[in-house]
C-alpha positions as CSV (number, residue, x, y, z in Angstrom):
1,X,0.0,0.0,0.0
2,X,1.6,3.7,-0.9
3,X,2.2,6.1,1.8
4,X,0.1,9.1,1.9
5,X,1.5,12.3,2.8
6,X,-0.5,14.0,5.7
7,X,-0.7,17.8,7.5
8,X,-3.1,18.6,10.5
9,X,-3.5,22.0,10.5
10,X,-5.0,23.1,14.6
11,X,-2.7,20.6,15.5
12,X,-2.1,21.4,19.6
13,X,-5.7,21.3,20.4
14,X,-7.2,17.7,21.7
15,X,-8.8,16.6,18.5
16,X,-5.6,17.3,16.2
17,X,-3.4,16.3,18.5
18,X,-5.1,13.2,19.2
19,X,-5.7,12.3,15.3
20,X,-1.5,13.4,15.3
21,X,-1.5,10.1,17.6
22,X,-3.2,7.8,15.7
23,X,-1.2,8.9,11.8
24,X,1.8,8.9,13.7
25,X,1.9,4.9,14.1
26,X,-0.1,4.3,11.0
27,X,1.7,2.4,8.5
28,X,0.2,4.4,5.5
29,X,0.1,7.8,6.4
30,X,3.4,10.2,6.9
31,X,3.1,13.1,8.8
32,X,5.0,15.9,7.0
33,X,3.4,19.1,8.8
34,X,1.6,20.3,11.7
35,X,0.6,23.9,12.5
36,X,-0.1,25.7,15.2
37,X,-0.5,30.0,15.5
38,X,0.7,29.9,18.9
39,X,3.1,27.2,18.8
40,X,4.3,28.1,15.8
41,X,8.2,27.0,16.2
42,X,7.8,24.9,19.4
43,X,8.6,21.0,19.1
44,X,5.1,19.0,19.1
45,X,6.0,17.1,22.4
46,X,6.2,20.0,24.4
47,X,2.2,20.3,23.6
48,X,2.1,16.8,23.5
49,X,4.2,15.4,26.0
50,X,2.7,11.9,24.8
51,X,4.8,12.1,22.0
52,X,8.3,12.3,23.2
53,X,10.8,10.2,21.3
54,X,7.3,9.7,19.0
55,X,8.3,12.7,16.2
56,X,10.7,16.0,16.0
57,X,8.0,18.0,14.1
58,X,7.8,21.3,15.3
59,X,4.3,23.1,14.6
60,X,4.8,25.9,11.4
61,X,2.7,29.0,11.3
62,X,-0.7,28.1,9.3
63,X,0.3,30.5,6.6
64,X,3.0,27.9,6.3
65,X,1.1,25.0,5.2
66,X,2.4,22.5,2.5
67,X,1.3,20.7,-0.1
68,X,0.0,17.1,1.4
69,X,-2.2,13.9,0.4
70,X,-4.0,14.2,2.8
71,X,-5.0,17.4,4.8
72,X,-7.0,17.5,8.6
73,X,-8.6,20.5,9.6
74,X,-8.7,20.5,13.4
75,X,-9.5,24.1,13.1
76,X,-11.9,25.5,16.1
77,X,-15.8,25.9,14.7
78,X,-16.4,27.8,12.3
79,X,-12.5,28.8,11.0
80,X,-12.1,26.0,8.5
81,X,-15.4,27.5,6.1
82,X,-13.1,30.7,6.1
83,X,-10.0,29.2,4.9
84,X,-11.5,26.6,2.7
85,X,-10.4,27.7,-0.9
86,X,-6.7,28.2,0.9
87,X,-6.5,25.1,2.6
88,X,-8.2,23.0,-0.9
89,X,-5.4,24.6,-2.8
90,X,-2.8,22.8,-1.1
91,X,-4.2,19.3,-2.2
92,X,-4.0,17.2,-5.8
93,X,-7.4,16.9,-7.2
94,X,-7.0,13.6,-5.3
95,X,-6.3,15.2,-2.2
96,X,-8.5,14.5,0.8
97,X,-9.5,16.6,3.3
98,X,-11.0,15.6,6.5
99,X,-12.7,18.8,8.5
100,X,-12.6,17.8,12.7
101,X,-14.8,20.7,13.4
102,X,-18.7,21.3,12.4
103,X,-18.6,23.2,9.8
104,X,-19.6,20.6,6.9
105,X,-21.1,17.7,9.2
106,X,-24.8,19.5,8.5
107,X,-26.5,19.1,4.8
108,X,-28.9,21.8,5.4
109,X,-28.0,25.5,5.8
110,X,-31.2,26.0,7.8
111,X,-30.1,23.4,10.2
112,X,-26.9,25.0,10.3
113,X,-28.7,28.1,11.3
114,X,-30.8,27.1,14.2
115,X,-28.0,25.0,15.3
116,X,-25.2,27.3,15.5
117,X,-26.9,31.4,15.3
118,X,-25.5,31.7,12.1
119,X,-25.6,31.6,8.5
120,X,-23.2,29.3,7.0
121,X,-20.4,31.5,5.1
122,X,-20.3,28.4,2.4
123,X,-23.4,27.0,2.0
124,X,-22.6,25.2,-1.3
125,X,-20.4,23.1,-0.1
126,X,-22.4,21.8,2.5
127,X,-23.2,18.7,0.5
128,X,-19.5,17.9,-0.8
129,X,-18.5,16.5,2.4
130,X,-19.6,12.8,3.7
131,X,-20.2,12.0,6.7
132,X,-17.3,10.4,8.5
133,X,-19.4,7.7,10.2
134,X,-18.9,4.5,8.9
135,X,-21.8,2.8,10.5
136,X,-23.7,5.0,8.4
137,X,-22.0,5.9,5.5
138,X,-19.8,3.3,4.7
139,X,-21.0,2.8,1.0
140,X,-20.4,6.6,0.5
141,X,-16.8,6.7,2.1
142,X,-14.8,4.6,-0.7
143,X,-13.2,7.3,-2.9
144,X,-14.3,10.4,-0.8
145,X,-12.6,13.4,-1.0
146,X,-14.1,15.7,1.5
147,X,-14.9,13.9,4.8
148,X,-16.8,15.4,8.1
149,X,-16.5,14.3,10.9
150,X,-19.3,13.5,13.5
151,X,-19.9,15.2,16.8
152,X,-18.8,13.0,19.8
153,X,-22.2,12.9,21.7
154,X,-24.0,12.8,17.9
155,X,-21.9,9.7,16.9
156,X,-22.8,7.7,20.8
157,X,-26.3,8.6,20.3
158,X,-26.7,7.9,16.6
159,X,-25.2,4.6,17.5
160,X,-27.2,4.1,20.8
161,X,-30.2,4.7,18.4
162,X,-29.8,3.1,15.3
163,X,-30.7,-0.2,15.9
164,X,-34.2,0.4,17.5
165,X,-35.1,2.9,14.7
166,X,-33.9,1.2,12.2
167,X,-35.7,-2.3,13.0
168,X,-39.2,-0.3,13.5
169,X,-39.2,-1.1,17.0
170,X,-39.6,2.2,18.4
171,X,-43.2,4.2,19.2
172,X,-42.7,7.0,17.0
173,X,-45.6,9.0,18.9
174,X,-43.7,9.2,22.0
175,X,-40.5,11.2,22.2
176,X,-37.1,10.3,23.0
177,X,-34.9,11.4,25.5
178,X,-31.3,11.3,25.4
179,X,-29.0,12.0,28.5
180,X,-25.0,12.2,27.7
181,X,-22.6,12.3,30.3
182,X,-19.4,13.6,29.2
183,X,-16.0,14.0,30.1
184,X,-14.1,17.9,29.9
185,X,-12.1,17.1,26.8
186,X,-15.8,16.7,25.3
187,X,-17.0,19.8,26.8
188,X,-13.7,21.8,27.3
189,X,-13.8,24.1,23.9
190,X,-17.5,24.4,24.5
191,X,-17.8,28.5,25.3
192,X,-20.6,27.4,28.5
193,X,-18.0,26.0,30.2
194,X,-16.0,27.8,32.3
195,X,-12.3,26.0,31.1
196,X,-11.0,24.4,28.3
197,X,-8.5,22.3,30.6
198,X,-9.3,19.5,32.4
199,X,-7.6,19.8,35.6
200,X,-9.8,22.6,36.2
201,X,-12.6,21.1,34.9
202,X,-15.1,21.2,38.3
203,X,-18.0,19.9,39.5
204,X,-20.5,18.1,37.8
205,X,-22.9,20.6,35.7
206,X,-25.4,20.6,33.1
207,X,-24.2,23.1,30.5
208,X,-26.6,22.2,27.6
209,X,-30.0,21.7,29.0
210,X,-31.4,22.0,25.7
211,X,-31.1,22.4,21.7
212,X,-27.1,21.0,22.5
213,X,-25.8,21.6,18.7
214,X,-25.3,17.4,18.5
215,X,-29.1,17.5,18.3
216,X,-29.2,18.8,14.8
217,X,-26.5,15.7,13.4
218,X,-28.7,13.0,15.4
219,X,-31.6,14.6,13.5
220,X,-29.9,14.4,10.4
221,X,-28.8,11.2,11.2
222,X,-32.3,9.4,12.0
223,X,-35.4,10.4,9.9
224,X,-37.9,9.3,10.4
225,X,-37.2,9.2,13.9
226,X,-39.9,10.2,17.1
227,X,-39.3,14.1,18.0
228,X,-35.7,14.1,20.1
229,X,-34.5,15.9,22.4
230,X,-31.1,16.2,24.2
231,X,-29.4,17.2,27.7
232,X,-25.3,16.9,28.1
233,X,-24.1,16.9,31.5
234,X,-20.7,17.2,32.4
235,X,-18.7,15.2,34.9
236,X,-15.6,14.5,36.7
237,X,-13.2,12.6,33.7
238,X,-11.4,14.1,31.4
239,X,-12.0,11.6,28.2
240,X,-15.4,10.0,27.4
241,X,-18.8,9.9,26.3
242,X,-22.2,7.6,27.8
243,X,-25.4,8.1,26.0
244,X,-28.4,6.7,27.8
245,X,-31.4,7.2,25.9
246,X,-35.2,6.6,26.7
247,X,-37.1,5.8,24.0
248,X,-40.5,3.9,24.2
249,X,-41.1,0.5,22.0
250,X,-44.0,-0.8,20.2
251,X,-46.1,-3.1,21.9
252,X,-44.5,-6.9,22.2
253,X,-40.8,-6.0,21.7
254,X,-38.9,-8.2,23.9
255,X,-35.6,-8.4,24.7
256,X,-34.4,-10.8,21.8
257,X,-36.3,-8.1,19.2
258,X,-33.6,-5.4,20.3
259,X,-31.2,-7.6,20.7
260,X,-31.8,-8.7,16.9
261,X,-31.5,-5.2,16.2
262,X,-28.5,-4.5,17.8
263,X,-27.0,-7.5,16.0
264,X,-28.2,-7.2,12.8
265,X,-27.0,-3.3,12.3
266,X,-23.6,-4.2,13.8
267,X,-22.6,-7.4,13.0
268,X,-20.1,-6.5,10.5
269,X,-18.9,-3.7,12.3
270,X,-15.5,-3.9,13.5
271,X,-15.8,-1.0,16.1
272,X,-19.2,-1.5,17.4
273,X,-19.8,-4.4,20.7
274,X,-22.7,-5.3,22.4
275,X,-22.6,-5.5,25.7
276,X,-24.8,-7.6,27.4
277,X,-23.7,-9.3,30.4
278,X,-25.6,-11.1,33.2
279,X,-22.6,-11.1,35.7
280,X,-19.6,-9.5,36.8
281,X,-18.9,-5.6,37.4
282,X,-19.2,-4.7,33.3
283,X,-22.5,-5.6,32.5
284,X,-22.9,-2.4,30.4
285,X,-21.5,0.4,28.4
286,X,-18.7,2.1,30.3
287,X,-16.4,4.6,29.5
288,X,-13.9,3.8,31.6
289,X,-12.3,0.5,30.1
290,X,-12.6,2.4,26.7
291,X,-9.9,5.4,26.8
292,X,-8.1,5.6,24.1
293,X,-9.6,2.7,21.9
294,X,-11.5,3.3,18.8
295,X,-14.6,1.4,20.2
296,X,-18.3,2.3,20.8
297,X,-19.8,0.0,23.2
298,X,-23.5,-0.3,23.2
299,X,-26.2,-1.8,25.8
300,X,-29.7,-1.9,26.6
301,X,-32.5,-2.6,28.7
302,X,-36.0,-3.0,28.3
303,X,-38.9,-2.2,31.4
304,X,-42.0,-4.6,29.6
305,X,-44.2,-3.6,32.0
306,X,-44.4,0.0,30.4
307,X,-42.7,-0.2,27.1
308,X,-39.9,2.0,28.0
309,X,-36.1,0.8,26.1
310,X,-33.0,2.4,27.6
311,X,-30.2,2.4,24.9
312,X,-26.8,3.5,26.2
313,X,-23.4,4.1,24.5
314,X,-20.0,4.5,25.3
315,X,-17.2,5.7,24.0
316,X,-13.7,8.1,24.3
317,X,-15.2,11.1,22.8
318,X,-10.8,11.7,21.4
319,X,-10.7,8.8,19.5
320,X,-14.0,6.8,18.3
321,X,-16.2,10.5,19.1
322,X,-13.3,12.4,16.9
323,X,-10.2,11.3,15.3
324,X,-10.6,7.7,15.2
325,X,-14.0,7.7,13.8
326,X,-12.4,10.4,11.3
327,X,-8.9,7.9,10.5
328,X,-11.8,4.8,10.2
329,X,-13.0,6.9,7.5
330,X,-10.4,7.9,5.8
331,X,-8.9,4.0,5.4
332,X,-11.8,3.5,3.9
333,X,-11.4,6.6,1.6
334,X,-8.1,5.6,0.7
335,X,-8.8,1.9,-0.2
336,X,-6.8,0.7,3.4
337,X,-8.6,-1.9,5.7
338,X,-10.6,0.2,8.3
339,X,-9.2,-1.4,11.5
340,X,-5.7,0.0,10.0
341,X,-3.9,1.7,12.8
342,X,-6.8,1.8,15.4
343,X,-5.9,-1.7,16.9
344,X,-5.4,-0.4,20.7
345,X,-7.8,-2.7,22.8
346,X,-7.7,-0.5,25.8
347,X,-6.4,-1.1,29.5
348,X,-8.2,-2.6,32.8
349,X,-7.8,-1.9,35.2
């Protein structure tokens, strides 16, 4: 397989730093650039201390960026739409670039509207980028040359979701709740909260009680769907997402109807476990046993008695909410096995 050149442009923040991570050990990409405004000049492990003895790239002013195969935009909101002609300009017209932030992960400009309090500044290139969730999109990804990637708490809800909506198990006149507890480097860059880092993250709050901008991508995500509606909370760890979702089921589901769903939307996905267990301390989703892997974990369970399912997913909002899900795309842009470089398993304890 040929070796793709790559840049990450935003490259100290969490989600270019942890896609840096991942391309680093990946046996088809080579990281020739990584820029940074105000690190411009300053060795990557100093921002990364994760990476001594891992690379000597030093970030480069953006004005600086290169010609690559392969560019990754882990731009705050809202910057990469600015720079978009500047930044395509530096790729082949084979040349993929994947966009970390939210700008292109909505289809609709109106969506875009309501979700963000803005108008989008390119609205015709809201349909040229795909997107980067596999589980949904994998038949689209092959050959892609714009990719967007998902929203950590949109892709553990989506995927908390999918199954039940998609096997017509769900009682589309009730709505569904969804409740996501997340971790600081989740809700860090978010302007509600009061710090970006997470050793200063504090006590456990609800910073999006409503109309969280994840809504309008789980929307996208699930026509059809019963009216949803979303509350993030967050707590005291620095990686991770949980979804638990309440969602009411048509009458007779049973437990081996959802867990038929579940199977039958993920059985072929290499990123995507059920857990169902009827002993020991994991006997559903958690985020703990899941830092730093590429894996969602998802779980159920269903109250007969009144009809009401509880979905729940986990994952590390870094990796399998952000940059993983975003390299698991790209493999499959570039014609490379999915799985390729995202191998970690995790650690337990």
């Amino acid at each position: 397989m040929s070796v793709r050149t790559v840049a990450v442009v935003g490259a100290s923040g969490y989600a270019g730093g942890e896609f840096l991570r991942l391309a680093l050990r990946h046996p088809c990409l080579r990281v020739t650039q990584v820029t940074s405004r105000s690190n411009a000049g300053l060795p990557v492990p100093l921002v990364h201390p994760n990476l001594r003895s891992v690379t000597d790239l030093r970030f480069v002013d953006p004005e600086e960026l290169a010609p690559a195969d392969v560019i990754v935009s882990a731009l705050p909101h809202g910057e990469l739409s600015g720079r978009l002609d500047d930044v395509v300009s530096r790729l082949d017209e084979r040349g993929v670039l994947v966009d970390l932030s939210s700008d292109f992960r909505l289809k609709d400009a109106g969506a875009y509207r309501l979700a963000y309090g803005r108008s989008h500044p390119r609205p015709e290139h809201l349909g040229d980028f795909v997107y980067a969730l596999p589980e949904l999109h994998r038949d689209e990804l092959p050959g892609a040359r714009r990719l967007a990637g998902a929203g950590c708490i949109a892709t553990a809800a989506i995927l908390a979701l999918l199954p039940a909506v998609r096997a017509g198990l769900v009682d589309r006149r009730r709505d569904v709740v969804i409740e996501a507890k997340i971790g600081s480097s989740a809700a860090g860059s978010d302007p509600s909260l009061a710090s970006h880092h997470p050793e200063r993250s504090g006590a456990v709050r609800t910073y999006a009680a409503t109309r969280h901008r994840h809504l309008f991508e789980i929307r996208q995500a699930l026509p059809g769907s019963p009216p949803l509606h979303l509350t993030a909370t967050a707590v005291e760890r620095v990686r991770g997402v949980l979804v638990t979702a309440h969602l009411w089921v048509e009458e007779g589901v049973r437990d081996a109807d959802v867990v038929g769903a579940i199977r039958s939307a993920y059985a072929e996905e290499p990123f995507v476990r059920l857990v169902r267990a009827q002993r020991g301390a994991h006997r559903v989703p958690d985020p703990r046993i899941l830092d730093g892997t590429n894996y969602c974990d998802v779980g159920f369970e269903l109250d007969t008695d009144t009809g009401r399912l509880v979905m729940m997913a986990a994952l590390d909002n870094l990796v399998k909410g952000t940059a993983g899900h975003a390299l698991q795309s790209l493999n499959l842009a570039l014609g490379h096995p999915e799985e390729t470089g995202l191998g970690f398993t995790g650690l337990h304890p």
